[in-house]
C-alpha positions as CSV (number, residue, x, y, z in Angstrom):
1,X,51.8,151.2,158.5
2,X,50.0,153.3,155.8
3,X,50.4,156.8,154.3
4,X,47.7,158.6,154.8
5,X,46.4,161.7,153.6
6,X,44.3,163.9,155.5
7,X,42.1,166.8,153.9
8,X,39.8,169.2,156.3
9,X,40.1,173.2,156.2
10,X,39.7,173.2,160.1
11,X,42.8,173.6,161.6
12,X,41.6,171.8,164.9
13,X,39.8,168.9,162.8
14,X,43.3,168.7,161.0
15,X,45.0,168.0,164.5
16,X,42.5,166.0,165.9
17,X,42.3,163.9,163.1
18,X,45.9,163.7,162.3
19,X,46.6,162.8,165.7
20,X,44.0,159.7,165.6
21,X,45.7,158.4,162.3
22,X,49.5,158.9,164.1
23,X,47.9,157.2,167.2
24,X,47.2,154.0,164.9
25,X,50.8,153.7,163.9
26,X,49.6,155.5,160.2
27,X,51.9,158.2,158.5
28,X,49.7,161.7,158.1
29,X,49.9,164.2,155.7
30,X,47.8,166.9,155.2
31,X,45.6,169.4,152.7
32,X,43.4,172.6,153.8
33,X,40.7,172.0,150.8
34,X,40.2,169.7,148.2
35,X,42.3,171.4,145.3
36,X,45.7,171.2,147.4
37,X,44.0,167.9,148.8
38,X,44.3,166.4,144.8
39,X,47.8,167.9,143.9
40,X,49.1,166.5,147.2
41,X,47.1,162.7,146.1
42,X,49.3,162.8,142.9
43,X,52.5,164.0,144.7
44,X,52.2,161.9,147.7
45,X,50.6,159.2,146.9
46,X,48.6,157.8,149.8
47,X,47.4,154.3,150.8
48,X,44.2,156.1,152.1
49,X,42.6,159.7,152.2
50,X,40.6,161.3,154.8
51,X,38.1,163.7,153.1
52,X,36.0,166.3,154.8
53,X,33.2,167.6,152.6
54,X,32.7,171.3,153.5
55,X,35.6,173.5,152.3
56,X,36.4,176.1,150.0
57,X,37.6,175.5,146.2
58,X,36.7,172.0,145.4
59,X,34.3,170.5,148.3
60,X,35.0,166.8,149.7
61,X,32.0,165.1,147.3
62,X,33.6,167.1,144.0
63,X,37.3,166.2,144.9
64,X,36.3,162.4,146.1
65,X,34.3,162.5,142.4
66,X,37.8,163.3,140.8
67,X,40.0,161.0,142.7
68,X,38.2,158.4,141.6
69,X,37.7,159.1,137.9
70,X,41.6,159.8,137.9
71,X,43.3,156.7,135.8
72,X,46.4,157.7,138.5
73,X,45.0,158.0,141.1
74,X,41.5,156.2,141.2
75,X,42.7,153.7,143.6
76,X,43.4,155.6,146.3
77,X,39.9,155.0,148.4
78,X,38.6,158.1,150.0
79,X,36.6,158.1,153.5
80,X,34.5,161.3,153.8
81,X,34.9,162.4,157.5
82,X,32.5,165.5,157.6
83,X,29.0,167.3,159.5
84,X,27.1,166.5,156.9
85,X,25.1,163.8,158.9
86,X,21.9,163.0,156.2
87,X,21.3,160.4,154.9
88,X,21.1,161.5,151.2
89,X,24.6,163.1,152.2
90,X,25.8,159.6,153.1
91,X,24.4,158.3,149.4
92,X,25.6,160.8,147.5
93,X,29.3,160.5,148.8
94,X,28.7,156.4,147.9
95,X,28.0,157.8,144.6
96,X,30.7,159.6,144.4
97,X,33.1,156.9,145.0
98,X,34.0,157.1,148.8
99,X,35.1,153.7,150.4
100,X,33.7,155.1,153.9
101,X,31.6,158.0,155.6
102,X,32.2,158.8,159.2
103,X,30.3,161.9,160.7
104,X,32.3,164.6,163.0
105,X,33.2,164.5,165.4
106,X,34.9,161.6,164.5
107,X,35.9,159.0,167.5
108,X,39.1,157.5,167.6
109,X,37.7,153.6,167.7
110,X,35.5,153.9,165.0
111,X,37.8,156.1,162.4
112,X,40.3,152.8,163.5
113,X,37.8,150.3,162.9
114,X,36.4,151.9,159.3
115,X,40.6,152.8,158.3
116,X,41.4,149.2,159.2
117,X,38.3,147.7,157.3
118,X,39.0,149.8,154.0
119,X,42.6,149.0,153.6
120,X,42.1,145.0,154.3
């Protein structure tokens, strides 16, 4: 069982998506934007974090970007779970670190399949 941490401003997406990770046996925690998303990374933790991109104060491609240039907690691997469905979305979150990139709405196989595959 893993702790992980989930990050998405949407209420609903929250649920939905914390209730996919519980389903898999996982421990969820959560943050509504990718500030409270960072402090809760340091205090918490997690063996895995669930990013979306599109939220207010720090967006899921600037937090991901400081996660992983954080000596503490840079490895902590972040899968982006978002809208953004391009492409050169997809690329950019590679360069900014993320382990994985799932677009919404996310299905409960394949956000098992690509949390299994990240943490081994």
């Amino acid at each position: 069982m893993a702790k992980i941490l989930v990050v998405d401003d949407s209420p609903t997406q929250l649920t939905n998506l914390v209730k996919m990770v519980e389903n898999q046996g996982h421990e969820a925690i959560t943050a509504s934007n990718g500030l409270e998303g960072i402090e809760q990374a340091r205090a918490q933790k997690p063996d895995l974090i669930l990013m979306d991109v599109v939220m207010p104060e720090l967006n899921g491609f600037q937090a991901t970007r400081k996660i992983n240039k954080d000596a503490e907690l840079g490895g902590i691997p972040v899968i982006l779970v978002t809208t953004k469905d391009q492409e050169t979305d997809k690329v950019w979150g590679e360069r900014q670190g993320a382990a994985g990139y799932i677009v919404k709405p996310a299905q409960e196989p394949e956000l098992a399949a690509m949390i299994k595959r990240v943490l081994g």
